[in-house]
C-alpha positions in Angstrom: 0.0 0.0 0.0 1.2 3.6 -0.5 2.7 5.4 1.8 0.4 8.8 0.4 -2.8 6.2 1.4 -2.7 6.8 5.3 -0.2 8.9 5.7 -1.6 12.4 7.6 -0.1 16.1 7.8 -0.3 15.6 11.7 2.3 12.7 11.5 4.6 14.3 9.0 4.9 17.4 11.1 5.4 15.1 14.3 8.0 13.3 12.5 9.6 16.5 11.2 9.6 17.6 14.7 11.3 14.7 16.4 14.0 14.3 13.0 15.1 18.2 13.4 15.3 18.2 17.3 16.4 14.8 17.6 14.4 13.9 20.4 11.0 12.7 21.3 10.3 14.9 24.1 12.0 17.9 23.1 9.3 17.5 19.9 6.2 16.5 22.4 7.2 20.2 24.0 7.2 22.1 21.3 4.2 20.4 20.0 2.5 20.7 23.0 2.1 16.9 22.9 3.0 14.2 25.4 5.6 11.6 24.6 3.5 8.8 24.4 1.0 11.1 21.2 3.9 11.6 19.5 5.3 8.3 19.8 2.1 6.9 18.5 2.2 9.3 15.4 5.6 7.7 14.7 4.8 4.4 15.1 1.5 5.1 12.6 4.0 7.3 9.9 6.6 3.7 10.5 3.6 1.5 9.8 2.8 3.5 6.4 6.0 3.2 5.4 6.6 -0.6 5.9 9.8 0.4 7.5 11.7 1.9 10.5 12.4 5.7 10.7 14.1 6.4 14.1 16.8 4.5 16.2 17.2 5.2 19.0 20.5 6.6 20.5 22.1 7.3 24.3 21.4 10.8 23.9 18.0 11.1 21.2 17.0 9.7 18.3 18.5 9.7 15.1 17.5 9.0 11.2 17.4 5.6 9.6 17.9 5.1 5.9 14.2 5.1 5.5 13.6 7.8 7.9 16.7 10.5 6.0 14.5 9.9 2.8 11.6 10.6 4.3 12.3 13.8 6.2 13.7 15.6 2.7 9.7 14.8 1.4 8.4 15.4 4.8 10.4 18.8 4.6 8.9 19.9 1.1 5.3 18.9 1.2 5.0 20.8 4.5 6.3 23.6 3.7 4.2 23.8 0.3 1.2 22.9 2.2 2.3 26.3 4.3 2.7 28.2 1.2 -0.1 26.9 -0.4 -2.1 28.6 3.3 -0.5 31.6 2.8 -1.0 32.1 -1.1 -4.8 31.9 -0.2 -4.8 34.1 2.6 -3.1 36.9 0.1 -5.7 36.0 -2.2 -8.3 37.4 0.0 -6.6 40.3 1.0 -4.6 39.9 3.4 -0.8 40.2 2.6 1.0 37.8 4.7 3.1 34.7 4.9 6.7 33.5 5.9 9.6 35.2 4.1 12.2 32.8 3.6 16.1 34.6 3.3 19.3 33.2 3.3 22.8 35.2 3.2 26.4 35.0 3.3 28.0 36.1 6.3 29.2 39.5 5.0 25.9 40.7 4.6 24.6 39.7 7.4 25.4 43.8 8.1 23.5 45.5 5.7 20.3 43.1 5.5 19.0 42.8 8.7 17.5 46.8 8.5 16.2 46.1 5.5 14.6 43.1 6.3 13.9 45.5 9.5 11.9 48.1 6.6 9.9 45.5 4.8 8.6 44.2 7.8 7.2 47.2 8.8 5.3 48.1 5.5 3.7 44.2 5.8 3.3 43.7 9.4 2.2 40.3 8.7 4.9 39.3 7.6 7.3 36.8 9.5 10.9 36.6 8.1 13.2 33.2 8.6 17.2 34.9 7.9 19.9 32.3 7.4 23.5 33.5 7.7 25.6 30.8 6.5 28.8 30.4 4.7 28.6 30.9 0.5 28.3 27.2 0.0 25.6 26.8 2.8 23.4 29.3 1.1 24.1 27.8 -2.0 23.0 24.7 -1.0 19.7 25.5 0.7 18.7 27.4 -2.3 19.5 24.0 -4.4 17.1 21.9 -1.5 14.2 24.7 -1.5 15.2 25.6 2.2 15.0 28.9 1.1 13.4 31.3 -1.4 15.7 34.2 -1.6 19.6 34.2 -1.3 22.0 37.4 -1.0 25.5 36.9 -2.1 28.2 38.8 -4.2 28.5 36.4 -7.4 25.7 34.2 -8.8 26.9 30.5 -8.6 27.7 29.0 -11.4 26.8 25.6 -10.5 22.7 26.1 -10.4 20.3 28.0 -12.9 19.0 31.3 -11.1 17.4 34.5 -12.1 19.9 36.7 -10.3 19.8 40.8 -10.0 21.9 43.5 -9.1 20.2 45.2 -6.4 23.1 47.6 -4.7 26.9 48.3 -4.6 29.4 46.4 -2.9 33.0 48.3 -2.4 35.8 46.1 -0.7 38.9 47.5 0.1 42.3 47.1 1.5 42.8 48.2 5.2 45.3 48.4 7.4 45.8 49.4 11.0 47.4 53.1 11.0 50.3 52.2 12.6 51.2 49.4 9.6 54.4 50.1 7.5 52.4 50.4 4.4 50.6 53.4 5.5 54.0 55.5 5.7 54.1 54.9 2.1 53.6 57.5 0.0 52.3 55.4 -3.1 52.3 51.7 -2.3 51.3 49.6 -5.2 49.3 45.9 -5.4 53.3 44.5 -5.5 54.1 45.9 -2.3 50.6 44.6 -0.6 51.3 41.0 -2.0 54.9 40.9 0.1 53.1 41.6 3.0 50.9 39.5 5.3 47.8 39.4 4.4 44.2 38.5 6.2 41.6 37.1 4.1 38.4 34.9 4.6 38.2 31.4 3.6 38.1 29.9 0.8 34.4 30.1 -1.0 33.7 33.7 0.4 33.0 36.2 -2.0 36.5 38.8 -0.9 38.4 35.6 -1.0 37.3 35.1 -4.6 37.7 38.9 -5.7 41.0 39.1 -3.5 42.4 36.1 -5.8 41.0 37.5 -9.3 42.6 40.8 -8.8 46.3 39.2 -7.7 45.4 37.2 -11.1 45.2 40.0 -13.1 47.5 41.5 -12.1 50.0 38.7 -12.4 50.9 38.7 -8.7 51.6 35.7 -6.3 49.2 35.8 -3.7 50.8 34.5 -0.3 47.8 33.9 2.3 49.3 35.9 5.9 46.1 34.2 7.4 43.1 32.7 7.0 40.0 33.5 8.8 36.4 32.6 8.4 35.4 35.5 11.1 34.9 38.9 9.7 35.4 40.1 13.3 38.5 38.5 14.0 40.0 39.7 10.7 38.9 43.3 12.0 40.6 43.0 15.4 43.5 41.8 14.0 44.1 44.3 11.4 43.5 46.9 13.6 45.9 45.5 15.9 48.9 45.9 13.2 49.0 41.5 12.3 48.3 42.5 8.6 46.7 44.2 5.8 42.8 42.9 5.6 40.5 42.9 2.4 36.9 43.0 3.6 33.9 44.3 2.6 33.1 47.4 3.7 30.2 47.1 4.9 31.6 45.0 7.6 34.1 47.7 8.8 32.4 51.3 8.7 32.5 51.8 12.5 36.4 50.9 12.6 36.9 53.3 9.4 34.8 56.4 11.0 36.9 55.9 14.7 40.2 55.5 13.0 40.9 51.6 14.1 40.9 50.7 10.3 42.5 53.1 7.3 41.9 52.6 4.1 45.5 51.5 2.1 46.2 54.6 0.0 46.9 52.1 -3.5 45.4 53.0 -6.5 42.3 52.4 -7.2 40.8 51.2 -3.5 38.2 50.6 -2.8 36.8 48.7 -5.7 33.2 48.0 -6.3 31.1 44.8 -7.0 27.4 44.3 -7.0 25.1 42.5 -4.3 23.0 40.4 -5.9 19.7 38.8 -5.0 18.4 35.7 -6.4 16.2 32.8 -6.5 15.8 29.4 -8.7 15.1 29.8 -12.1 13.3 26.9 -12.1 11.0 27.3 -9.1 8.0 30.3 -8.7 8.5 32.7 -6.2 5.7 33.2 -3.2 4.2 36.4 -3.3 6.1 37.7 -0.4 9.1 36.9 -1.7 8.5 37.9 -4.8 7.5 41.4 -2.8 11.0 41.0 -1.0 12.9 41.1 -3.8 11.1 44.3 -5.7 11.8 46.1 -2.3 15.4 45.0 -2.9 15.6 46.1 -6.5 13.7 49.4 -6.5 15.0 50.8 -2.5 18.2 48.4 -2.0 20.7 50.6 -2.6 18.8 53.9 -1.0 18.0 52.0 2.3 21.6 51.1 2.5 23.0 54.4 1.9 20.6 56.2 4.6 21.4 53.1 7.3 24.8 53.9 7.2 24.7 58.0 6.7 26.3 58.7 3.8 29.7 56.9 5.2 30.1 54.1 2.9 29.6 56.7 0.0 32.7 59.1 1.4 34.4 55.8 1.7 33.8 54.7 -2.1 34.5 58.0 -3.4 38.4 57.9 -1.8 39.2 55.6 -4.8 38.0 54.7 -8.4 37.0 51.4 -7.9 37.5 48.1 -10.5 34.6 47.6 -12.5 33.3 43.9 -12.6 
């Protein structure tokens, strides 16, 4: 018999619950269930299925097999059946729903107030953020875990429909006490001899840091790698190296004179934030809605969260063009 023939939304969600928490009575909590109801809505999901979908552990539960390829299904009807709720509901009028974001750590500074904005003109509105690591993000767009993404670069490896939404300058910075800012005119040579902070590999600077040393047909020798933004900050500031971040991570070290920009040519440069979503896949509404506030306001809302600091800062330099 089919699994779809008794199978109910009840048990799915209870088995969702128990697969993402990894226990039975942390799910009977927030289910407001006992143990013994959500047992029993296991034990009917296992039945339907003609095979086990827990075992159990010394400290939980964890997925079988049978269980691992259920929860992925699990995952995606439910939240279609959610969408499918919240479509209607817009349908008679009322704007509402679950706004489902996802964004590399880097902009994790400049999305928040927006998302902060949007809210406010659709109070109804609940927003899920993800701040992952690029390949994270990348991958939760691929399963459907999210809707939107925010990142730097398109990936190449799925189909998207991907727009330009606001500027992105990066720079070199150093601490003011750093040889390099004695220099009258220090060039991109000079920077590659020195030690240098970068993010890890997979992170949007890291990728623009090495396409620019590639152009220009320098080594690039790695001081340090960091996967913190914050700890690349601190230990710029505190003379270790020269950084290349975004700058949208750094504007309150720039404006009290912890950070200084590297007087080479041509810094900061700019590059685009992008937002995007499967090409393949329709957007809901509110996403949909999301992304038009990002395109038409993006790049205005950033500019009057941040004064007009980041603008002073871009006009210091020329910038690379994509």
């Amino acid at each position: 018999m089919p699994l779809t023939k008794n199978a109910t939304f009840r048990q799915l969600t209870t088995f969702r619950a128990v697969a993402r928490l990894g226990s039975v009575s942390l799910a009977a909590a927030e289910l407001h269930l006992t143990q013994p109801a959500v047992s029993l809505q296991i034990a009917a999901l296992e039945e339907s299925a003609r095979a086990p979908l827990l075992e159990r552990t010394g400290c939980g539960v964890r997925l079988t097999e049978a269980g691992a390829l259920l929860d992925g299904y699990a995952r995606r009807i439910l939240e279609l059946w959610r969408e499918a709720g919240e479509e209607m509901a817009t349908l008679q009028g009322v704007f509402s729903g679950t706004l489902r974001v996802g964004t590399v750590t880097t902009a994790e500074y400049l999305l928040p107030p927006l998302l902060v904005s949007f809210a406010n003109l659709h109070p109804n509105v609940k927003v899920r953020l993800h701040v992952e690591n690029r390949d994270e993000i990348v991958r939760m767009m691929a399963a459907q875990e999210i809707d939107l993404a925010i990142m730097g670069r398109p990936p190449a490896e799925l189909k998207t429909v991907s727009t330009a939404f606001a500027k992105h300058p990066m720079a070199f910075l150093a601490g003011p006490s750093h040889p390099l800012m004695a220099v009258k005119r220090p060039t991109l040579a000079m920077v590659s001899q020195a030690h240098i902070l970068v993010r890890e590999r997979g992170s949007g600077t890291r990728a623009t840091i090495e396409r620019l040393f590639k152009e220009a047909g320098l080594p690039l020798r790695i001081g340090s790698e960091l996967s913190s933004n914050e700890a690349i900050k601190h230990m710029c500031a505190a003379g270790f190296g020269i950084a290349f971040l975004s700058l949208h991570t750094c504007v309150l070290e720039l404006q009290a004179g912890l950070l200084k920009l590297l007087p080479i040519a041509r810094n900061p440069i700019e590059r685009d934030w992008y937002v995007m979503h499967l090409a393949a896949r329709s957007l809901p509404q509110v996403a949909a809605a999301f992304e038009q506030f990002l395109v038409e306001s993006g790049q205005d809302a950033i500019l009057k969260q941040l004064g007009q600091s980041l603008a002073g800062i871009r006009s210091q330099g020329s910038g690379i063009k994509s």
